[in-house]
GUFI-867219 format. One record per residue (C-alpha): x, y, z; residue in one letter. Coordinates in pm, 1 decimal. Layout:
N
         c1         c2         c3   code
          X          Y          Z      a
...
***
This chain:
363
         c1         c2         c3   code
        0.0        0.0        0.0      x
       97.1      337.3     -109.7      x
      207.8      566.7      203.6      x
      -99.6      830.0       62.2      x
     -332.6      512.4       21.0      x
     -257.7      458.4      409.9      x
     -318.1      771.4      534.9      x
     -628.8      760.1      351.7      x
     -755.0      435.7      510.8      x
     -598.0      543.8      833.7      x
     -844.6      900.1      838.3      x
    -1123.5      689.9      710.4      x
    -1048.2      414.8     1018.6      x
    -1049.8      715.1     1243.5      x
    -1387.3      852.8     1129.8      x
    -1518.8      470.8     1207.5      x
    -1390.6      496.9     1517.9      x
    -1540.5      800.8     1678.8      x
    -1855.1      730.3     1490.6      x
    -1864.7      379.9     1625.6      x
    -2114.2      339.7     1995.1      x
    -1894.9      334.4     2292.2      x
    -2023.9       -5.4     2375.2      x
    -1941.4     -226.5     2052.6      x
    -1688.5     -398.1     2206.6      x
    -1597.2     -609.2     1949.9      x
    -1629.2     -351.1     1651.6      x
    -1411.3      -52.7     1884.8      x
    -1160.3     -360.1     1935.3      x
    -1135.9     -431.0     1532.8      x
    -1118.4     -122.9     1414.6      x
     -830.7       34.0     1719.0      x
     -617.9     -333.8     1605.2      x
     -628.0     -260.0     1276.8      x
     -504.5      151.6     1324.4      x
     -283.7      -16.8     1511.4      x
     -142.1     -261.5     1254.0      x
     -143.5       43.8     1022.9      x
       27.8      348.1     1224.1      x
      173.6      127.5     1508.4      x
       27.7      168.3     1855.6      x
       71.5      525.9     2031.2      x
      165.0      405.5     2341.4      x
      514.9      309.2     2198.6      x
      616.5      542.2     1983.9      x
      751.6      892.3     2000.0      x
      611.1     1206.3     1823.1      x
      851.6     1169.9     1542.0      x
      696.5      860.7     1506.9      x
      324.1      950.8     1504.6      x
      330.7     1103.8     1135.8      x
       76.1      861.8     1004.8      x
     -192.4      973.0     1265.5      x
      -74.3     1318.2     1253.7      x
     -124.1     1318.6      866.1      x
     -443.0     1164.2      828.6      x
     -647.9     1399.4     1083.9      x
     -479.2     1658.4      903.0      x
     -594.8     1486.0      538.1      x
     -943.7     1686.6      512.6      x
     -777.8     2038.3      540.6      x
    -1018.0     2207.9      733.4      x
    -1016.8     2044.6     1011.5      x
    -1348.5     1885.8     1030.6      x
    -1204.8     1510.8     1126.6      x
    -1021.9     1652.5     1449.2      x
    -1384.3     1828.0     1584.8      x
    -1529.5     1489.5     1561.5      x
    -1224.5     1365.1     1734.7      x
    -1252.8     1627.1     2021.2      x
    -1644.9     1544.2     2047.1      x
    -1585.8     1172.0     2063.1      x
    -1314.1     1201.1     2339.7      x
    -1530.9     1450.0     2536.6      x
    -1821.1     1253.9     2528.4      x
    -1610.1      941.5     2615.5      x
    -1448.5     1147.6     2894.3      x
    -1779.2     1259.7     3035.3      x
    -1949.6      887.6     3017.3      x
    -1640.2      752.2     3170.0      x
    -1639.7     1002.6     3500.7      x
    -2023.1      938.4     3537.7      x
    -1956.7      550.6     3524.2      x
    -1703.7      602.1     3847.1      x
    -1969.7      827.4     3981.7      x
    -2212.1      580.4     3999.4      x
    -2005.0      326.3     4160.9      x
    -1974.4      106.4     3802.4      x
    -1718.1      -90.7     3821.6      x
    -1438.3       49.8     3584.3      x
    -1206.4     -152.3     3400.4      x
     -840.5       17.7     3423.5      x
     -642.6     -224.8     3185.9      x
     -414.3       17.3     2966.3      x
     -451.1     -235.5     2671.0      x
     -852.8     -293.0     2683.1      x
    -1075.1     -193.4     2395.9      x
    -1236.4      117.4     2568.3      x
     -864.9      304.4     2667.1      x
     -710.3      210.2     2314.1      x
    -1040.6      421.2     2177.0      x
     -940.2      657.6     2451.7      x
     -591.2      713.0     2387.4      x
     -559.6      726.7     2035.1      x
     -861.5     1016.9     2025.3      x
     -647.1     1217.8     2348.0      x
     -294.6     1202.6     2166.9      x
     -448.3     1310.8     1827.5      x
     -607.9     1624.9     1998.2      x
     -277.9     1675.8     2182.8      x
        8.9     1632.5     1856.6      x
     -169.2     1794.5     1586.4      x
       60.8     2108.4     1625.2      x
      -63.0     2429.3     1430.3      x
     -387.1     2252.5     1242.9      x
     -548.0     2211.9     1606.8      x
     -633.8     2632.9     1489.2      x
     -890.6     2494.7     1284.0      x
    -1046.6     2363.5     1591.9      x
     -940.1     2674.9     1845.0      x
    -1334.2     2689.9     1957.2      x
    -1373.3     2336.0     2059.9      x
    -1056.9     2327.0     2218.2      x
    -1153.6     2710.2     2426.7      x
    -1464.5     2476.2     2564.0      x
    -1241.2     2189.8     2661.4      x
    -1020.8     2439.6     2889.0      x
    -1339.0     2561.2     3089.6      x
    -1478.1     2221.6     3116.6      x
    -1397.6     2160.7     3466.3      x
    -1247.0     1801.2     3397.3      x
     -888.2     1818.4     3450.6      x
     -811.8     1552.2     3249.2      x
     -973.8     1709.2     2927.8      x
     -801.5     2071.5     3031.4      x
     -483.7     1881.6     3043.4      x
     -553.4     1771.7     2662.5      x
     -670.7     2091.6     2551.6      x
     -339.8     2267.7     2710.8      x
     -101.4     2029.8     2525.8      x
     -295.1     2097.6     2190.5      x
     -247.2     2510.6     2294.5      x
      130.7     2476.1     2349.7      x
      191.3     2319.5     2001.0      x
      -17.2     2568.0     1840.1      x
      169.1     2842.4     1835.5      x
       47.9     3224.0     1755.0      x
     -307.0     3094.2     1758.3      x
     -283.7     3051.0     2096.9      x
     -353.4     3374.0     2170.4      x
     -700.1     3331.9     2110.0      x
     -758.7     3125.0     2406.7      x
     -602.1     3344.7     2667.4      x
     -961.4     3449.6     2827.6      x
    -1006.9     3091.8     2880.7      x
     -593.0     3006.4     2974.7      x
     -638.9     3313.6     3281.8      x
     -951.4     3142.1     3349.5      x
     -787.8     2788.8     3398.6      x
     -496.8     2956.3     3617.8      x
     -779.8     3136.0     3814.3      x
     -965.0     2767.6     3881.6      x
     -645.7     2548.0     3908.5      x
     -364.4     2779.8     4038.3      x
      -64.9     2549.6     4039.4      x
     -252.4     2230.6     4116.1      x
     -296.5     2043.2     3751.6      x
     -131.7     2230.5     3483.0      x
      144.7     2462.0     3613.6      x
      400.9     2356.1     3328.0      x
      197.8     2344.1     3018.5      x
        0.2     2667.6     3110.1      x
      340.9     2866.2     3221.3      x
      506.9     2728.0     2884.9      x
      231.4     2834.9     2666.2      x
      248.0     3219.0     2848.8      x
      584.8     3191.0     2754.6      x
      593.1     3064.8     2419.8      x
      335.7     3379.6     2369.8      x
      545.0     3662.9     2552.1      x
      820.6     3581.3     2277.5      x
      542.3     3717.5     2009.9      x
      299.1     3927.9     2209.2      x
      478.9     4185.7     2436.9      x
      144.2     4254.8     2618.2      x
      169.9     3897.8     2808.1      x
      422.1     4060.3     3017.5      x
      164.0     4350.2     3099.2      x
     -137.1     4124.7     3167.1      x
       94.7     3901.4     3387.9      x
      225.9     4167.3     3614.2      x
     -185.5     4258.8     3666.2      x
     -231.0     3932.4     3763.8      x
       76.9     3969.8     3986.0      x
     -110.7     4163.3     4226.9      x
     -461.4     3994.0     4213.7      x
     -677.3     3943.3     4541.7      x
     -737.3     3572.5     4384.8      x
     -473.7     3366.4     4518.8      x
     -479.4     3078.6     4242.6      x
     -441.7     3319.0     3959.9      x
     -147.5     3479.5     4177.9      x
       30.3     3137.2     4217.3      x
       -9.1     3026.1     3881.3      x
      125.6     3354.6     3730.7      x
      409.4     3318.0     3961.9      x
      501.6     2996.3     3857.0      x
      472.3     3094.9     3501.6      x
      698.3     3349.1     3578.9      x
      960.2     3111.4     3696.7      x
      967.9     2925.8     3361.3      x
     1050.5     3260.1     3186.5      x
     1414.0     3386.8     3062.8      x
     1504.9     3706.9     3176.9      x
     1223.5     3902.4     3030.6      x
     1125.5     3802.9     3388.2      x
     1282.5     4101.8     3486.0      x
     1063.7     4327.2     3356.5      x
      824.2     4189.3     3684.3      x
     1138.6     4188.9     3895.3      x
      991.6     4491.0     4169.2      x
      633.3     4343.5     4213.7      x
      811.2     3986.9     4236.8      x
     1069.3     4113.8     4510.6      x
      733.5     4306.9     4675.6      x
      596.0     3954.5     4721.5      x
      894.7     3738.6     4832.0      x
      941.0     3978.1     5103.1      x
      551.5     4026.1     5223.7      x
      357.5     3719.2     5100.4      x
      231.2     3402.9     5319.6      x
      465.4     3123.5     5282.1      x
      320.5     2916.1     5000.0      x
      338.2     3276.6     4782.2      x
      622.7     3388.9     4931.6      x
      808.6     3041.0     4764.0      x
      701.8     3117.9     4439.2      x
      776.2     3446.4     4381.8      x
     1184.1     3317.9     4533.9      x
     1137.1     3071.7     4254.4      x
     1059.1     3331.5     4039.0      x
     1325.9     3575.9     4081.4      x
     1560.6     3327.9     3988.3      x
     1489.2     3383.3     3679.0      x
     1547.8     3741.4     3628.9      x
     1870.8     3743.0     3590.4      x
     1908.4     4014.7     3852.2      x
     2185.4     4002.5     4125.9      x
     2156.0     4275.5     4310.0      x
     2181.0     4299.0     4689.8      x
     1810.5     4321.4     4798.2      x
     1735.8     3977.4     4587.1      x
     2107.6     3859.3     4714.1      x
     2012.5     3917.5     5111.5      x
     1608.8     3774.2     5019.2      x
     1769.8     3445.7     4899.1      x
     2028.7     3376.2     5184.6      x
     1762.6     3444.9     5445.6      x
     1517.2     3174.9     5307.2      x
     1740.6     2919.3     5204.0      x
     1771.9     2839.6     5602.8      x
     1395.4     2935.8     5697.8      x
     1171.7     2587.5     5844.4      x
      976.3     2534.9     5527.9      x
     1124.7     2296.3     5307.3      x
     1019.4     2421.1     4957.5      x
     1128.6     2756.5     5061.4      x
     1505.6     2632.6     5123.5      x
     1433.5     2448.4     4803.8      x
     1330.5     2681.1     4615.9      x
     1583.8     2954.1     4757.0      x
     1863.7     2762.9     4681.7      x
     1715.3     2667.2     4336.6      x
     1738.3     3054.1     4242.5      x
     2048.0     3130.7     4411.8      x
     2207.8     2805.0     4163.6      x
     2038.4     2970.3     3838.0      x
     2154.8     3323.3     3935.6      x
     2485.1     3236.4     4086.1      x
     2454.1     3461.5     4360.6      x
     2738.2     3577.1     4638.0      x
     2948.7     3215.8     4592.5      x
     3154.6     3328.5     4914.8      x
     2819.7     3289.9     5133.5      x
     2597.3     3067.2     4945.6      x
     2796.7     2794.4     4872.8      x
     2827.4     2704.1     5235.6      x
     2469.4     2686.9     5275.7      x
     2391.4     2449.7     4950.1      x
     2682.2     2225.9     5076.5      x
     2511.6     2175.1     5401.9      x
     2180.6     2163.6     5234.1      x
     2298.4     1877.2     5097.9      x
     2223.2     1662.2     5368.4      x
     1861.4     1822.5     5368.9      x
     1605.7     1528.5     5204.5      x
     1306.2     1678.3     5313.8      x
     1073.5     1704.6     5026.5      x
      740.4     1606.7     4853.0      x
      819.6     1531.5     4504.6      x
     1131.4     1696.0     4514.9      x
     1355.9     1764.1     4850.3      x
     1619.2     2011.5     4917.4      x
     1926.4     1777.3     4847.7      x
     1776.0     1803.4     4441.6      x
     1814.0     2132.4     4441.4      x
     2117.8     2174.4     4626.5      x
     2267.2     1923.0     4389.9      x
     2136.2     2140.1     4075.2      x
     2230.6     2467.8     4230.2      x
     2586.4     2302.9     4236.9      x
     2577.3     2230.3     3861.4      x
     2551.8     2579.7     3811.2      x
     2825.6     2720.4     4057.7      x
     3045.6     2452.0     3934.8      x
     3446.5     2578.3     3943.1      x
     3285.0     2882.7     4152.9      x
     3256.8     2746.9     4458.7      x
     3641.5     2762.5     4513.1      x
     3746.2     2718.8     4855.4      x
     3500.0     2470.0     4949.1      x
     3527.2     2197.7     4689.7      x
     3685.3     1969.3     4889.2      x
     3402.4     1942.7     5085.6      x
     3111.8     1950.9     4831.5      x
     3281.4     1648.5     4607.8      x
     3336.8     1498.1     4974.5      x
     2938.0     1519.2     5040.7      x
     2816.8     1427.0     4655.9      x
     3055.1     1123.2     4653.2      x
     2801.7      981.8     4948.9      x
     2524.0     1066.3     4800.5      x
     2587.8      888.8     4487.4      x
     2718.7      545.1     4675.9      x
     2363.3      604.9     4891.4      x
     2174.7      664.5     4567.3      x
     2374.4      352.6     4402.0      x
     2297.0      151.1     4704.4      x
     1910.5      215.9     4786.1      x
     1840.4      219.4     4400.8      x
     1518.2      448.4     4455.2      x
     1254.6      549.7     4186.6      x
     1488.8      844.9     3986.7      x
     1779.2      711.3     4114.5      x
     1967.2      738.7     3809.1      x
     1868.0     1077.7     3672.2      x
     1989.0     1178.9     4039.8      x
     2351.9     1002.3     3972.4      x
     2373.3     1216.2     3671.7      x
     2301.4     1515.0     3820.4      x
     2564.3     1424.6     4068.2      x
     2815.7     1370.5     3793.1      x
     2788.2     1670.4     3675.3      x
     2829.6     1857.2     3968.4      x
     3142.1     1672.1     4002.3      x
     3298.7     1738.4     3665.6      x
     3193.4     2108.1     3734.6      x
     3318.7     2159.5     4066.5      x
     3663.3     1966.3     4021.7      x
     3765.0     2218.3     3783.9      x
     3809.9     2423.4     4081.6      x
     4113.2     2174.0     4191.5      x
     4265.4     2210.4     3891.3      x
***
């Protein structure tokens, strides 16, 4: 079969598909094992790989396969919540017949790049649907859409006003961003939101703020204004945010030092984060990330991460006291080699590095 002849009879498989009842088992089953034979199945390939499915929902040109696409996974979405709300039993098997439907109608919505445009309306009612799952869809379809994103940034403020930084902190902040690069007026509307009374909408801009470069430090006063005043949840934010302003001056410099010893954990964390990024005052921070290195409180994350990151960045700077941070990362890595934790070897990496960095200084 020609490759056009397949991504013909892939788009028209598609079309059976999210015509096709829900509950025909056997015909959902046929027609998902035969995309499958066709395109390969989703769940093991990369986007680079996906061009068959990404070509056939683009086939029609205007768009009109991907609404039906978006309807069928909405409506699947919604009838799938109500059977848990009901107390149906739910079948959770990654490979059955229902989540192979499922899956290949979510990652088409979600890696359709610029041509998800042609559907910018349905994809606006996904983000204000108040399912988090189909808000988390919608989002990834946003960030790979590029300047037509803009259109759905009434409903994007909306989401950060509803979710703060409790379901889509990344994808939201990195669409912001990817917009700020075109539309210069993000920055305005963010440092609004910077001082809103609604304390979702102020975290989530925060956290956006921390994924920026340094146009961050066009927002650099309000952001200090926070750090300093703030309750402690805000107060960590905005410290992650600064770090990305690029700024070292001695205000942000004395802000940082203080609350990378303070009682809350993600505070430290977060502290020490931005003092790594910004390489701030080596002569009295680096003593407090080396001893931070023995911190592992944490949810998620813990202080040690950070401290281990923030050392990646000082690297030959931490001069004097290299001795003692290769010392202290040496343990952690035979610990890390030894326990064999979830992440364990991302973390040895990390450690490496830091290593190679900071050995320089010997030299």
């Amino acid at each position: 079969m020609k490759e056009i002849e397949r991504i013909e009879h892939l788009a028209t498989l598609i079309n059976h598909l999210v015509d096709t009842n829900i509950n025909e088992k056997e015909k959902i089953t046929a027609i998902t094992e035969e995309i499958n034979l066709i395109a390969g199945r989703w769940h093991t390939m990369g986007r680079s790989d996906s061009s068959l499915y990404i070509s056939a929902i683009k086939l029609d040109g205007d768009g009109t396969l991907l609404k039906k696409v978006i309807k069928a996974y909405v409506s699947s979405r919604i009838n799938y919540v109500q059977e848990i709300r009901v107390g149906k039993q739910v079948d959770f098997d990654f490979h059955n017949y229902i989540n192979d439907r499922y899956f290949i109608l979510s990652a088409l919505i979600e890696h359709c790049g610029e041509f998800a445009s042609l559907a910018i309306a349905e994809i606006k009612s996904m983000l204000i649907s108040d399912d988090p799952e189909i808000e988390w869809v919608a989002c990834n379809a946003l960030k790979g859409m590029g300047v037509k994103a803009i259109e759905a940034l009434p409903e994007i403020f909306s989401l950060m006003q509803k979710r703060g930084v409790n379901e889509h902190p990344y994808t939201v902040g990195e669409i912001l961003v990817q917009l700020s690069n075109i539309f210069p007026e993000i920055i305005t509307a963010l440092k609004l939101h910077l001082s809103s009374d609604n304390t979702n909408l102020l975290h989530a801009t925060l956290f956006t703020c921390s994924l920026m470069d340094e146009k961050s430090a066009l927002l650099y006063e309000p952001l200090i204004d926070i750090a300093k005043s703030k309750t402690e949840n805000t107060k960590s934010l905005a410290i992650l945010a600064l770090g990305s302003t690029g700024k070292k001056d001695e205000d942000l410099c004395e802000i940082l030092l203080e609350n990378a010893t303070v009682s809350e954990w993600y505070i430290r964390g977060n502290a020490i984060n931005s003092m790594g990024r910004l390489q701030v005052s080596p002569e009295k921070a680096v003593p407090i990330i080396i001893k931070a290195l023995d911190d592992t409180e944490g949810h998620d994350w813990n202080v040690q991460e950070r401290a281990i990151a923030a050392l990646v960045n000082y690297g030959s700077l931490v001069g004097n006291y290299a001795v003692d941070a290769i010392a202290k990362l040496k343990a952690i890595r035979k610990a890390l080699k030894d326990e064999q934790q979830e992440g364990w070897i991302c973390q040895i990496t990390d450690v490496n590095d830091a290593l190679k960095k900071i050995r320089s200084a010997l030299s």
